[in-house]
N, C-alpha and C positions, 0 to 999 in steps of 0.2 A: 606509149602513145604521147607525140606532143600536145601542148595544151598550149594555144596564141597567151602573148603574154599579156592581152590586155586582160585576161580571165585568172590573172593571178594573186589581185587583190579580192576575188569573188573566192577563193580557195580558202583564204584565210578566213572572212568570213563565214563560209562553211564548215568549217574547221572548227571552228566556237559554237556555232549551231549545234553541230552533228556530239559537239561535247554537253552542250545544255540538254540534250534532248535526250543522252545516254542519263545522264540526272533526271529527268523527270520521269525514266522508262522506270527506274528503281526506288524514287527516292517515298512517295506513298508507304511502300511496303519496308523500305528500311527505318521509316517514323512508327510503324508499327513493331518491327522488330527490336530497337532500342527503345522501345515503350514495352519492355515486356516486364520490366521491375513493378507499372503501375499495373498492368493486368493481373500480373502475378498476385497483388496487393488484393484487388477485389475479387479476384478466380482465384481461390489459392488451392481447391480442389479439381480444379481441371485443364492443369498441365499446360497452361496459353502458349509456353514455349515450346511445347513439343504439336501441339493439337492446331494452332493457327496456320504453319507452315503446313501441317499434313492434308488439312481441309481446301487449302489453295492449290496446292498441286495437281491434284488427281481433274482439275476443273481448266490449268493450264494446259496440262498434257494432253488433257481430249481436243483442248481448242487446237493445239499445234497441230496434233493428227490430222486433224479435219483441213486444217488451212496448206500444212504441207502436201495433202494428197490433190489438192484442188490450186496448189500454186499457181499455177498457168492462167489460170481464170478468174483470179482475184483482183480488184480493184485495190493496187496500195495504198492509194492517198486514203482511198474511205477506213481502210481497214486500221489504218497509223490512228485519224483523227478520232474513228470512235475509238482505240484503246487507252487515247490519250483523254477522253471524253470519260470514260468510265472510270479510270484515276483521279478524274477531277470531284466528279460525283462521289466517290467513296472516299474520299478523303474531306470532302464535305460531312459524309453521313454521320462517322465515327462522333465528331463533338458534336452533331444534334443529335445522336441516340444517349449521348453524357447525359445531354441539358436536360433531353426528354425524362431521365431516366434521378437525376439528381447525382449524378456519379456510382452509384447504389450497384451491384454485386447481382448475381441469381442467374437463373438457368435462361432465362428472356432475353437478357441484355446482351448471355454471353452467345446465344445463338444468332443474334443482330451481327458481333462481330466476326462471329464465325461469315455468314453471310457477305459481309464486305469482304474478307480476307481471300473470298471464293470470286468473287467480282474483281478483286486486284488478280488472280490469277489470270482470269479471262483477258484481262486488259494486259498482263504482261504476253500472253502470248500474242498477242494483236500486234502488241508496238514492238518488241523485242525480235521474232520471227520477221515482222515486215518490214522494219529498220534493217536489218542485219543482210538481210536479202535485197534490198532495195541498195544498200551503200556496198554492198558486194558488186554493182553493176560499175563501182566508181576509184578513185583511187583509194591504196592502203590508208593513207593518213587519213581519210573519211572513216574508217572502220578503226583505225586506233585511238582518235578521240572521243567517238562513243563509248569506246569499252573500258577507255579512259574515263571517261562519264558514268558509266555503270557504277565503277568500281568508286569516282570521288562521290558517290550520292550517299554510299556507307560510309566513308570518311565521314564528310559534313556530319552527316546525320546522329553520328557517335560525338564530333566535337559536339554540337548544339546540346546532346543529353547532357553531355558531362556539365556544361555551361549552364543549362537550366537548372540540374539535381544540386548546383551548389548555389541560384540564384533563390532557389524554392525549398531548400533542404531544411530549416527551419519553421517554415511558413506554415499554417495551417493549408490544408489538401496543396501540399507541397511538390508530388509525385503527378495530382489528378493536371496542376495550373502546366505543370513540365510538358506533360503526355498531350494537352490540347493547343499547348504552343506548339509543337511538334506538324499537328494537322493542318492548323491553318495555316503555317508557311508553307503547310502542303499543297494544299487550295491554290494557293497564289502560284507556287509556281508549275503547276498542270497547266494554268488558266496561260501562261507565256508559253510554255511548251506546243499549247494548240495556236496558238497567236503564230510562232512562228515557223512550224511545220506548216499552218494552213496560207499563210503569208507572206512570208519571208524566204523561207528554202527554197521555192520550187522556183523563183525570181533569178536567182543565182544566175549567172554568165556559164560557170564550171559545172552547175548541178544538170541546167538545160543543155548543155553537151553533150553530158553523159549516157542523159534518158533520152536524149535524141540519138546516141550513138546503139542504145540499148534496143529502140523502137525500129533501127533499121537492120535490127539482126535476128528482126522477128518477135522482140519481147513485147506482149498486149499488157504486162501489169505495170507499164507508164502512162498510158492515156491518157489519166485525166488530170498527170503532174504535169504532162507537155501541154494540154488548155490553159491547168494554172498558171502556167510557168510564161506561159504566151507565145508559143513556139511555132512557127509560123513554116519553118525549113528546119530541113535537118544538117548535119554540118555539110561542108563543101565538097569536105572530102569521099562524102558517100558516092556513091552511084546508083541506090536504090529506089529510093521513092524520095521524089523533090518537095512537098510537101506535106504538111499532116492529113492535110483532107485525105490526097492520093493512100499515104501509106495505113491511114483507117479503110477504106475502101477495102486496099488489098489486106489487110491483116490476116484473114483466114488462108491467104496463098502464103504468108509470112509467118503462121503459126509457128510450126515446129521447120524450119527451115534448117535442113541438117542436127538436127539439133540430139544430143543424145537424152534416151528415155533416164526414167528415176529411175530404174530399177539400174542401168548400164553408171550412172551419178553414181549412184551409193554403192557399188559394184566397185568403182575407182579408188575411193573416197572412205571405204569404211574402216580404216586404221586410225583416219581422222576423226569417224564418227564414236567407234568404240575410245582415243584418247580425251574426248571431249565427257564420255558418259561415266568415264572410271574420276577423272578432273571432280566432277559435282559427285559424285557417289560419295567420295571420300570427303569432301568439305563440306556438305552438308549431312554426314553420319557423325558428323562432330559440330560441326552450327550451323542455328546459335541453339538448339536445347541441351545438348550437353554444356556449351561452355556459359548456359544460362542457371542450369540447376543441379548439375552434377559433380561442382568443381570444389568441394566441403567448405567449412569455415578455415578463412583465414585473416591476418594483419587488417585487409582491406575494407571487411565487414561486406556493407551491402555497394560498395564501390567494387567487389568484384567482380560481378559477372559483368556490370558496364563498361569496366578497365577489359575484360578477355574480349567482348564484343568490338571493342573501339581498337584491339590491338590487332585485330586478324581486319577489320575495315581498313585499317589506314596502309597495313603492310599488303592485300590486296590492291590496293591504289599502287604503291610504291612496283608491285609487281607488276605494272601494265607499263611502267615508263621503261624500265630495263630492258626493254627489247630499241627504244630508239638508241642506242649504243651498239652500234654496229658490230664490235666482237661479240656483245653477249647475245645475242642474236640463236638459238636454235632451231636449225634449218631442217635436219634430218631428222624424217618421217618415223623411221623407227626410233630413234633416238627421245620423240616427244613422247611416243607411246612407251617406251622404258623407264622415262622418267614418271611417267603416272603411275605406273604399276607400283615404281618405289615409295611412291607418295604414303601408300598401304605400313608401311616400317613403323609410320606416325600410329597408328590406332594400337600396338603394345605400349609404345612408348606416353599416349595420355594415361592408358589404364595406372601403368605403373607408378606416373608420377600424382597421379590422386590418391594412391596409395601411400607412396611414398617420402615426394617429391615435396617440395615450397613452392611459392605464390610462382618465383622469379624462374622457376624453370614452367613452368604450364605457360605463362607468356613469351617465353623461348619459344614451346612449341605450336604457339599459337600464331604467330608470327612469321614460322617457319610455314605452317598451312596456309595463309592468306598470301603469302608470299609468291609461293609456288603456284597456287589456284591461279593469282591474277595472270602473273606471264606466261602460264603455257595456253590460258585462254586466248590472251592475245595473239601466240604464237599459231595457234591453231586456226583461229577466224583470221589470220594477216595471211597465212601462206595459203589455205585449202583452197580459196577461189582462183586460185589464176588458170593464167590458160584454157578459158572458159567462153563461149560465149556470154551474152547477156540473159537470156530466159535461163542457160545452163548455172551461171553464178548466183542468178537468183533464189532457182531450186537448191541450189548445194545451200545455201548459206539457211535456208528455212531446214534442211536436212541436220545440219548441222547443230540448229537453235533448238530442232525435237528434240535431240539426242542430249542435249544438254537442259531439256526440263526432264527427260528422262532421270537423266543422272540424279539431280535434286528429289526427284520423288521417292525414287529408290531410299537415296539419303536420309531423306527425313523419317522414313519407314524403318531403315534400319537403325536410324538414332535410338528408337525407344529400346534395343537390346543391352543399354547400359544401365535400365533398368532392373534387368535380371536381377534377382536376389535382393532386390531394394523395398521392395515393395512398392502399393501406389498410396 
């Protein structure tokens, strides 16, 4: 589809948006998860690295449920702002439950953070499902630099630890000053993320094209980005309904306009949906609580579960740009779910090398995990939506985003099996 070229500079700036805004879908819960050397410190009987991820998901995955069965009828803008809104407040709560609390250890404090960690779940299924769906309606590069967002919010979030644990590493509550610098840079940038999803995004030249392209094919979950947005017509090119008053009017005649069911979606779609659920199965049955507290002593001391964590972040990151390279590019549907499956080779190869293996090969294969995680995620949210309407790309892309909090739950569930024989 062409795009007039005066909506070209509106592209780029969306572009950056759509990349800030993949950071702030994650970055809350990646300041808690490179914050788990200070949990670890005051919890040190109850498992923060295995137990925080397990108590967020099961809270994620019911939100998706409920949001992808009811996709059609959802109001995105509201649903974006409050996930974005509930990241802001729990990323607030964490250092006043510190303050309230003196920094202090116990079964209160740790069920406070269980609680927030349950409220970042809610909030990721809000913004990540609605985002995902919502820029499914738009071009690829909209959907590759949020995932590109996704994945720099673990980067960052690992450089900033490493950067604090050696500005505070001496310091008295050295780990506690690390873990709440962590938060309120969190605070800050929720607090822009709603500034500019509530503000700035929906303005766009490119963005109001698209939901106005999306809203003449029947889709009801733009509405009230086309009011934000100020959308007064829909493009030229349409021939459906010439303005928004008219095409609200008719929406119920525009509901499902040809449009194929979820059930006939996922029907299509489910090689993508099963390669996206084996993707998170397998990277989080390995992080971060295995490569937070199962990885034994070595050279690095307590630099190394933050060095395994910062190495599968940043090679995630690195994994999502590999696909703007046109040869490395995979296209074939089977081919993505082959490589997932292989992905599996990895969980002998940690067992053995914590057995047997040094520092320098476990960061091989950590590396090799983040790696692959990021680009076939990419590769899967870049290719699954096309050929779609816009309510249909909408639903695939929320179908999609269930299946991969699925994946993660399963993951963090099956993490604790390397437990076995460990004892607790």
């Amino acid at each position: 589809m062409a795009i007039h070229g005066a909506n070209r500079e509106g592209k780029l700036t969306a572009t950056v948006v759509c990349w800030i805004l993949g950071n702030g879908c994650l970055f809350p819960w990646y300041s808690m998860v490179t914050s788990f050397d200070y949990f670890g410190d005051i919890f040190p009987k109850y498992h923060p690295g295995r137990i925080l991820p397990l108590v967020c998901q099961p809270f994620a995955l019911g939100t998706f449920a409920i949001l992808t069965y009811n996709v059609a009828k959802i109001n995105t803008r509201r649903r974006n702002l409050l996930g974005y809104f509930i990241f802001f407040i729990g990323s607030l709560m964490v250092p006043v439950l510190d303050i309230a609390t003196s920094g202090e250890g116990g079964i209160g404090t740790y069920i406070g953070v269980c609680l927030i960690s349950s409220a970042y779940g809610v909030a990721n299924a809000l913004v990540e499902g609605g985002l995902v769906g919502d820029l499914s309606l738009m071009c690829p590069e909209f959907m590759q630099s949020f995932l590109v967002g996704l994945s720099f919010a673990g980067a960052l979030t690992s450089a900033l630890r490493l950067i604090t644990k050696v500005a505070f590493e001496n310091s008295k509550n050295g780990l506690r000053k690390g873990a709440m610098m962590f938060f309120a840079i969190s605070v800050l940038f929720e607090l822009l993320c709603l500034l500019l999803y509530a503000y700035i995004f929906p303005k766009l030249p490119i963005v109001k094209y698209y939901r106005a392209k999306a809203a003449s094919e029947g889709s009801k979950t733009v509405s009230a980005d086309l009011v934000a947005g100020g959308i007064q017509t829909l493009p030229s090119n349409q021939n459906l309904t010439p303005t928004l008053e008219r095409w609200q009017a008719a929406e119920e005649d525009l509901k499902y306009m040809d449009r194929l069911s979820n059930k006939e979606l996922f029907v299509q779609n489910m090689d993508f949906a099963i390669t996206v659920l084996l993707i998170y199965v397998l990277s989080f049955s390995i992080f971060p609580g295995f490569l937070s507290e199962d990885t034994g002593k070595h050279g690095l001391g307590t630099w190394y579960g933050i060095v395994l964590i910062a190495t599968f972040n940043i090679w995630d990151l690195i994994g999502t740009y590999i696909p703007l390279i046109e040869c490395l590019k995979l296209r074939s549907r089977k081919g993505l779910l082959i490589t997932s499956l292989s992905r599996f080779l990895l969980i002998p190869c940690f067992y053995f090398t914590v057995k047997l293996g040094d520092q320098g090969w476990m960061i091989m294969l950590t590396s090799i995990l983040g790696l692959t995680s990021g680009y076939l995620t990419v590769r899967v949210l870049t290719v699954a939506p096309k050929g779609y309407k816009g309510p249909e790309q909408n639903a695939l892309g929320n179908f999609l985003v269930l299946f991969l909090a699925m994946g993660i739950f399963v993951g963090v569930t099956l993490d604790w099996l390397w437990l076995i024989g460990k004892g607790w």
